[in-house]
C-alpha positions in Angstrom: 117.3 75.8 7.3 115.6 72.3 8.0 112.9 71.2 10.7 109.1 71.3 11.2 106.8 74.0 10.8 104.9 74.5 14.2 101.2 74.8 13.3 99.1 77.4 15.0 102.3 79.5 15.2 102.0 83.3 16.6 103.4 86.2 14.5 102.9 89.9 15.5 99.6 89.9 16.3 97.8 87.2 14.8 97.5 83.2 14.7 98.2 81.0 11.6 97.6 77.7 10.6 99.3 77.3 7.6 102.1 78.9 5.9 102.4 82.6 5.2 103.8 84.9 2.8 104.9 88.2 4.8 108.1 90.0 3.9 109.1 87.6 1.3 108.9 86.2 -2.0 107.8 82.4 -1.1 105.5 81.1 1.6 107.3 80.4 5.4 106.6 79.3 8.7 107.6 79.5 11.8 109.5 76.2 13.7 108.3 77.4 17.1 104.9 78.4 18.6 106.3 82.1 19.0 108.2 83.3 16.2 111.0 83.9 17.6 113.3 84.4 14.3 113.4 80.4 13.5 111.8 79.7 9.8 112.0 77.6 6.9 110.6 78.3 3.6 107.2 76.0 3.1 107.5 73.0 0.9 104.5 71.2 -0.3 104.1 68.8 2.5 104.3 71.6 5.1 100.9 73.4 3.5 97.9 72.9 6.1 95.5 69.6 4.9 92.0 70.0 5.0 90.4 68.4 7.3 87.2 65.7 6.2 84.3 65.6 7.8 83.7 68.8 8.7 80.8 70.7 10.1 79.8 74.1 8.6 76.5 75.3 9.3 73.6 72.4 9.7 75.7 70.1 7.4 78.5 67.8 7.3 81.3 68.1 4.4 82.9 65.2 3.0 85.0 67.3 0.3 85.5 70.8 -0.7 82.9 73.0 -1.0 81.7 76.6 -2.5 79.4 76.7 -0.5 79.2 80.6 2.1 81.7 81.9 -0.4 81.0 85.0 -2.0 83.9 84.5 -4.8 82.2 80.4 -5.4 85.5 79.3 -4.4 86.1 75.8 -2.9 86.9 75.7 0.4 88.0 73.4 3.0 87.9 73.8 7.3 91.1 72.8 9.1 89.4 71.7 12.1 86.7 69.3 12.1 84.2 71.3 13.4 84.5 75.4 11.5 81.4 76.4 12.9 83.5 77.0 16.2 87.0 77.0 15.0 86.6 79.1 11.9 90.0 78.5 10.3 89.5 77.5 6.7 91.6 77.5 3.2 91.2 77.8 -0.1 91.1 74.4 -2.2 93.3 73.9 -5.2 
């Protein structure tokens, strides 16, 4: 199935801003803001892109950072400003 992943879609009871990996064996997402049974499996240029600069505490971020994770994982916000938005990913 072709078309556009819809980014913030809504699935059961939660919001997601990139592509998710529920009930199957590869990441999906949804191709309208309600999942309504419309889905493609994600390729690599449907995956959410950081965002650069963003604001996490007192600083600005230029790049991924490790910084508030317990793991010392690199991270990235989705939105420019995470302090409000707090939606964030996992760097590769």
């Amino acid at each position: 199935m072709g078309g556009k992943c819809f980014f913030p879609f809504h699935y059961r009871d939660g919001i997601f801003y990139d592509c998710v990996k529920f009930n199957a064996k590869h990441k999906w997402c949804s191709l309208n803001e309600t999942y309504e049974g419309y889905w493609k499996y994600c390729s690599e240029e449907d995956f959410a892109k950081c965002v650069f600069p963003f604001w996490y505490r007192h600083l600005i971020y230029w790049e991924c950072t490790d910084d508030g994770d317990s793991f010392g994982k690199t991270w990235c916000s989705l939105t420019q400003n995470y302090n409000k938005d707090k939606i964030w990913k996992y760097c590769d």
